[in-house]
C-alpha positions as CSV (number, residue, x, y, z in Angstrom):
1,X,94.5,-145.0,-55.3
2,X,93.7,-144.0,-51.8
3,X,90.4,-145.2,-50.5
4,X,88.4,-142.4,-49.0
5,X,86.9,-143.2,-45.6
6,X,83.5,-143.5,-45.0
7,X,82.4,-140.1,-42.9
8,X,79.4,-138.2,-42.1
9,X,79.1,-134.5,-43.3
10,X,76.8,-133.5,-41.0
11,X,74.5,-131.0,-43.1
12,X,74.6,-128.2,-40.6
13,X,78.4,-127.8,-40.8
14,X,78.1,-127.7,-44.6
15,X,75.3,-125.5,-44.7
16,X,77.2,-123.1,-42.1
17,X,80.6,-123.3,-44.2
18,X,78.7,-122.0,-47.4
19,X,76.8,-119.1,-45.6
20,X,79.9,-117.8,-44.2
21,X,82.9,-119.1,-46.5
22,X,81.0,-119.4,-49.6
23,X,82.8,-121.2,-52.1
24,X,86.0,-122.0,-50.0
25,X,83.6,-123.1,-47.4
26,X,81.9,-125.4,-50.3
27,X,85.8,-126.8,-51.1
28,X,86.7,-127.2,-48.0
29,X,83.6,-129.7,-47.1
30,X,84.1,-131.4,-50.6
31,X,87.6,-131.9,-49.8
32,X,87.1,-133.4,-45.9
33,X,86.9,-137.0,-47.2
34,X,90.2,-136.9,-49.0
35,X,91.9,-134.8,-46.1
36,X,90.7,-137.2,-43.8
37,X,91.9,-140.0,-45.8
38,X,95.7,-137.8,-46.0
39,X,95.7,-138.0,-41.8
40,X,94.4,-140.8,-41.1
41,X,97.8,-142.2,-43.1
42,X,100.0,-139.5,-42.2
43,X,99.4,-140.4,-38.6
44,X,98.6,-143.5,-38.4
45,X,95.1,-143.7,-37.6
46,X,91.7,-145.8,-37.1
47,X,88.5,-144.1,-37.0
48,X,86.6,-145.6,-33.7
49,X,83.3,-143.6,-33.5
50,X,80.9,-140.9,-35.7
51,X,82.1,-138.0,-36.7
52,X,81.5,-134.6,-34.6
53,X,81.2,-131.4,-35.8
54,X,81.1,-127.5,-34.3
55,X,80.8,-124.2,-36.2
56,X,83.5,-124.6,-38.1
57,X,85.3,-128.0,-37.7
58,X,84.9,-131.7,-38.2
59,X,86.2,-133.8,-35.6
60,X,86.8,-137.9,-36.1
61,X,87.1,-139.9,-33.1
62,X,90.0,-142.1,-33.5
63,X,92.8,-144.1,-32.0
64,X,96.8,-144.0,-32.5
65,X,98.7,-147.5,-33.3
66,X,99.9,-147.4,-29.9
67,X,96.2,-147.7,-28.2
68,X,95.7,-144.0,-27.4
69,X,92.6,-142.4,-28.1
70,X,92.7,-139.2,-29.9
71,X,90.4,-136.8,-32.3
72,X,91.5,-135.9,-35.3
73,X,90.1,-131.8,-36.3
74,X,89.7,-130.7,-39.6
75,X,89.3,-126.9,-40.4
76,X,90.0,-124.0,-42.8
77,X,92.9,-122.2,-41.9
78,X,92.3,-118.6,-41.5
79,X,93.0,-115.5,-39.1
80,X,91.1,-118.0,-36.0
81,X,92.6,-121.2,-36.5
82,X,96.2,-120.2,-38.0
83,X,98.2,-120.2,-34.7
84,X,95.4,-122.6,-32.5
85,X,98.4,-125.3,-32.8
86,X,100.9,-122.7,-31.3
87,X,98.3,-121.6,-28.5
88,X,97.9,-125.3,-27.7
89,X,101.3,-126.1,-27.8
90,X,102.5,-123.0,-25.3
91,X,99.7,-124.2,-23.0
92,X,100.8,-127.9,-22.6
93,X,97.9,-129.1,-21.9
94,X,97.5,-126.8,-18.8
95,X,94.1,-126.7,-18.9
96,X,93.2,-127.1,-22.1
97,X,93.3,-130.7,-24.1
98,X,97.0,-131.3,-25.2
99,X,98.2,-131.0,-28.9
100,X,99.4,-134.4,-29.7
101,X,100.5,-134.1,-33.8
102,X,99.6,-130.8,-36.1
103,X,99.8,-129.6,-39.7
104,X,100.0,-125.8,-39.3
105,X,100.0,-125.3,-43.4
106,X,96.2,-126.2,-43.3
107,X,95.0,-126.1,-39.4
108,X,94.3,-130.0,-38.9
109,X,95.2,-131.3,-35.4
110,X,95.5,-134.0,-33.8
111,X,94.0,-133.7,-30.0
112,X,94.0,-135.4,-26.7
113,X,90.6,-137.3,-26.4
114,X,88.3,-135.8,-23.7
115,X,84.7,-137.3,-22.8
116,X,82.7,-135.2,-25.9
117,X,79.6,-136.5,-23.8
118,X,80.1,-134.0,-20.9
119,X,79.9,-130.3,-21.1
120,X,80.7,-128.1,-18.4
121,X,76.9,-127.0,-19.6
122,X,75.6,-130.1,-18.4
123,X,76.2,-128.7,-14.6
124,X,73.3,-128.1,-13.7
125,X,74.7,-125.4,-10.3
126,X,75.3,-122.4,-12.8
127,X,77.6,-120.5,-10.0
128,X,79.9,-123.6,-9.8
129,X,80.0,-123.7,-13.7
130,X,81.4,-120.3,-13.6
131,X,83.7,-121.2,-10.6
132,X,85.2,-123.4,-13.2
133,X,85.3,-121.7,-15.9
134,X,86.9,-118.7,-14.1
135,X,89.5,-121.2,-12.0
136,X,90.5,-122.2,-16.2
137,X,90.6,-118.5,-17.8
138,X,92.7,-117.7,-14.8
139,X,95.3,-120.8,-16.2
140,X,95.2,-119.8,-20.0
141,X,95.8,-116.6,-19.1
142,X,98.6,-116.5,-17.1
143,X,101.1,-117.0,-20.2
144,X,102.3,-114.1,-22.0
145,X,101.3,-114.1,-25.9
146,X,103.5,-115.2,-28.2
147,X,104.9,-113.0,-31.6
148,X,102.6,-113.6,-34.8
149,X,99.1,-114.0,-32.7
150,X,96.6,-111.5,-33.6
151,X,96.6,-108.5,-31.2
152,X,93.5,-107.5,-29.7
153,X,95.1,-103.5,-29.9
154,X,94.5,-103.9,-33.9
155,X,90.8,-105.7,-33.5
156,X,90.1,-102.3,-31.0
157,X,91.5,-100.0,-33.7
158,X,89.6,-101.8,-36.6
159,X,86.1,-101.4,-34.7
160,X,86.3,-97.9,-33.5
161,X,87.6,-97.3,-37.2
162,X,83.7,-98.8,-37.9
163,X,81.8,-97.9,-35.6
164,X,81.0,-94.3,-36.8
165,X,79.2,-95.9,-40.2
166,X,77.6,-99.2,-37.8
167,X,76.2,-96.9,-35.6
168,X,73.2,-95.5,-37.5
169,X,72.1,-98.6,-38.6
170,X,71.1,-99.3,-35.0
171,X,67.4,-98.3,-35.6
172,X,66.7,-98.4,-31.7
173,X,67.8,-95.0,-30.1
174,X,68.4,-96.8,-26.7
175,X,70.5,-99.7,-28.0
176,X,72.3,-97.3,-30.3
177,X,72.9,-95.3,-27.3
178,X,74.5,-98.7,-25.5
179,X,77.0,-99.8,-28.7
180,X,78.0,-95.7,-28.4
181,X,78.9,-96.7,-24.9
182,X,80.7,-99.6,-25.7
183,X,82.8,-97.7,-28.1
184,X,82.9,-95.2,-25.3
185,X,84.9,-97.6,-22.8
186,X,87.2,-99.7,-25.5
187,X,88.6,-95.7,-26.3
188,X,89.5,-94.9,-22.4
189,X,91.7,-98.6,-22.6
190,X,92.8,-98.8,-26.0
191,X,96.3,-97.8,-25.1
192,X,96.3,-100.9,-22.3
193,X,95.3,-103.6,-24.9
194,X,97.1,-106.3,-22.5
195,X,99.7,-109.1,-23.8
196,X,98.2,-111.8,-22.0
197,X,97.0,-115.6,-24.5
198,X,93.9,-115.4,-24.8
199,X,91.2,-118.7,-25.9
200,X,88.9,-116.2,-27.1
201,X,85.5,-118.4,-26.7
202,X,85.6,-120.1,-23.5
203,X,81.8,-121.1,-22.8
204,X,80.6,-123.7,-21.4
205,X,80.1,-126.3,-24.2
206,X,83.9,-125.6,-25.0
207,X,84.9,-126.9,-21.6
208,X,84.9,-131.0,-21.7
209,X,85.3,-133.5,-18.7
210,X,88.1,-135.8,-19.1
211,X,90.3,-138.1,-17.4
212,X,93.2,-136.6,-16.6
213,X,91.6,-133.5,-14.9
214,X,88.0,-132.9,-14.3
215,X,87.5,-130.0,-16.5
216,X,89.7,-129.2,-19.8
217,X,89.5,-126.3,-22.7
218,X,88.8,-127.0,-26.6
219,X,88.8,-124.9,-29.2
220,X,91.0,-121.7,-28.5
221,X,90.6,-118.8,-31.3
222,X,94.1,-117.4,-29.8
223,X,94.6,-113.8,-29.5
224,X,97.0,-111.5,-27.4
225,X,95.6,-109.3,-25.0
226,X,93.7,-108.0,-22.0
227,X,91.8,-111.3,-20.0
228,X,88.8,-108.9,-19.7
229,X,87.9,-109.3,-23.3
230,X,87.5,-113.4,-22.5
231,X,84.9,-112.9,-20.1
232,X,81.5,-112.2,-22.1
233,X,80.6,-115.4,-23.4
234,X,80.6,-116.7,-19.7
235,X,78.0,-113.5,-18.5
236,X,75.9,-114.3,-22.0
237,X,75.6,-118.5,-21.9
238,X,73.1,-119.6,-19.8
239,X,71.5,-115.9,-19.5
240,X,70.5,-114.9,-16.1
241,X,70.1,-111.1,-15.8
242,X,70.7,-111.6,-11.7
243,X,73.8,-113.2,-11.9
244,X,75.7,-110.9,-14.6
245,X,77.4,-108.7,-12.0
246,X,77.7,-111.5,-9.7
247,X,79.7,-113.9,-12.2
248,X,81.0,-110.6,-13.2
249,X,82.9,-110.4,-10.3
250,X,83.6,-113.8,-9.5
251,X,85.5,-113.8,-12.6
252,X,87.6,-110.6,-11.9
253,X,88.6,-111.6,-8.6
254,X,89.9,-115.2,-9.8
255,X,91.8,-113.7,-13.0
256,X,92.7,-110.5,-10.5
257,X,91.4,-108.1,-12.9
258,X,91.3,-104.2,-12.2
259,X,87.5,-104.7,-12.1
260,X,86.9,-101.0,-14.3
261,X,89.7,-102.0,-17.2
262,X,87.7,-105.5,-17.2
263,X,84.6,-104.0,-17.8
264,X,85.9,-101.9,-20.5
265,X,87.0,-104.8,-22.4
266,X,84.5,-106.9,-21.5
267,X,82.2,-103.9,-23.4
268,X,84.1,-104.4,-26.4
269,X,83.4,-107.6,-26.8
270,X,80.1,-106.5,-26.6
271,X,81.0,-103.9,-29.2
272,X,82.4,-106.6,-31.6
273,X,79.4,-109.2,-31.6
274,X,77.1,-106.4,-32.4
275,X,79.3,-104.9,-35.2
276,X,79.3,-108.6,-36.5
277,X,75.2,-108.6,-36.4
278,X,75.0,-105.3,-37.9
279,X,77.4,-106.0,-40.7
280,X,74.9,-109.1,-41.4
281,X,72.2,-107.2,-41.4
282,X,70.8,-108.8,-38.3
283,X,69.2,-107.3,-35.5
284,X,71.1,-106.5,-32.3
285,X,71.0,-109.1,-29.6
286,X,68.8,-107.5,-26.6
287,X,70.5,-110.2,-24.1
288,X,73.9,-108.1,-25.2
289,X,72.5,-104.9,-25.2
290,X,71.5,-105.6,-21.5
291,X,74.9,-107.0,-20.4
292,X,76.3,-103.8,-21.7
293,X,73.8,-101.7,-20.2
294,X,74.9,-103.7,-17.0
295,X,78.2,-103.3,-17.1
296,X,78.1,-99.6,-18.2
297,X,76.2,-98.7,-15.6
298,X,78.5,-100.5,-13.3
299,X,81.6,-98.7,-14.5
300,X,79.4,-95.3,-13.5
């Protein structure tokens, strides 16, 4: 019988697997002890540090036989993390950290080791944090997607489809007015949905120092499409209202955008996290609202 390693669960990623997975979120945490135990084996392994742990992952610290340090993810396998493998493989590590051994039948990887101490949100100069993060989206997304990612064209179809019935449950007439707009801009582009590789959620604590180059990408969600739907989460981490235009541009001149089709997408991205609120019955995020009211009014 296989001796299960001794791991820490931390309680916030169980907690956030049963709000949003429910009970395959509760098997999937129950089973991380004997899936650890499977690739630690599989691949040779030796656990070296605590575990660490994002939104939807479990990440072990570990070491190969031959001396090299890796980290070992563990994760459910759904419409996110199905092709991350493939997106990490096309990439070569290219910017992002390099895909050293995968299991594609249940998402687990087996990753380059950067330094998990250092986050490009630890720069303290927020313009050069952005210089960086543009310099890398301007990298991921100079591939062309591969068949069997999910297309951003279908994720635009499938929200205007919603928006009609989300759009009076915006109790505010003025934000109401700003996800109309949003819809607004993702219907003048929807027949340009781009074919570029997208990471999907490049913010700052998703960009890790390492050795071999100062700055590298983790945790693609890989989709096909137009760059300018990659650029909110850098206008929305670290909020400043006086530099949204600025980063703004600074991103569409490094990823040579057409700055009006970028702000388009960029809106329905906008678009998308609010649909996601209102289907939870949360409230709007004003920071969003005001990045859309930004940008629409720049497109005017």
């Amino acid at each position: 019988m296989t001796r299960l390693p001794d791991i820490e669960i931390p309680g916030e990623l169980a907690a956030t697997q049963t709000k949003i997975n429910g009970a395959a979120g509760r098997a999937f945490i129950e089973g991380l002890p004997g899936r650890a135990a499977e690739y630690l084996d599989r691949w040779d392994l030796t656990v070296t540090g605590p575990s660490m742990n994002g939104m939807a992952a479990l990440v072990l610290p570990v070491v190969r036989s031959d001396g090299t340090p890796a980290a070992l993810k563990m994760q459910i396998r759904d419409s996110e993390s199905e092709h991350e493998w493939l997106a990490l493989r096309l990439w070569d590590g290219a910017g992002t950290a390099r895909l050293l051994d995968h299991d594609k039948d249940t998402a687990t990887l087996l990753l380059e080791r950067l330094d998990e101490s250092r986050h490009l949100s630890d720069v303290e100069d927020s313009r050069a944090a952005v210089r960086i993060l543009a310099d890398l989206l301007a990298r991921l997304t100079a591939l062309p997607g591969p068949v069997g990612v999910r297309r951003l064209a279908d994720i635009a179809t499938d929200m205007l489809t919603g928006l009609p019935d989300a759009l009076p449950r915006v109790p505010d007439l003025a934000a109401r007015r700003i996800v109309a707009d949003c819809g607004a801009a993702v219907r003048e582009v929807l027949g340009e949905p781009g074919d570029r590789l997208l990471h999907w959620d490049l913010h700052y604590d998703n960009i890790l120092a390492a050795a071999r180059e100062p700055w590298l990408a983790i945790d693609p969600k890989p989709l096909v499409g137009d760059p300018g739907f990659d650029l909110l989460p850098a206008l929305g981490n670290r909020y400043d209202e006086d530099e949204v235009l600025w980063r703004f541009d600074l991103m569409t001149d490094v990823l040579d955008l057409d700055r009006r089709r970028a702000a388009a997408w960029t809106l329905g991205r906008v678009l998308q996290n609010t649909l996601w609120d209102i289907q939870d019955g949360e409230p709007v995020q004003a920071t969003q609202m005001r990045i859309g009211e930004l940008l629409v009014a720049g497109r005017l």
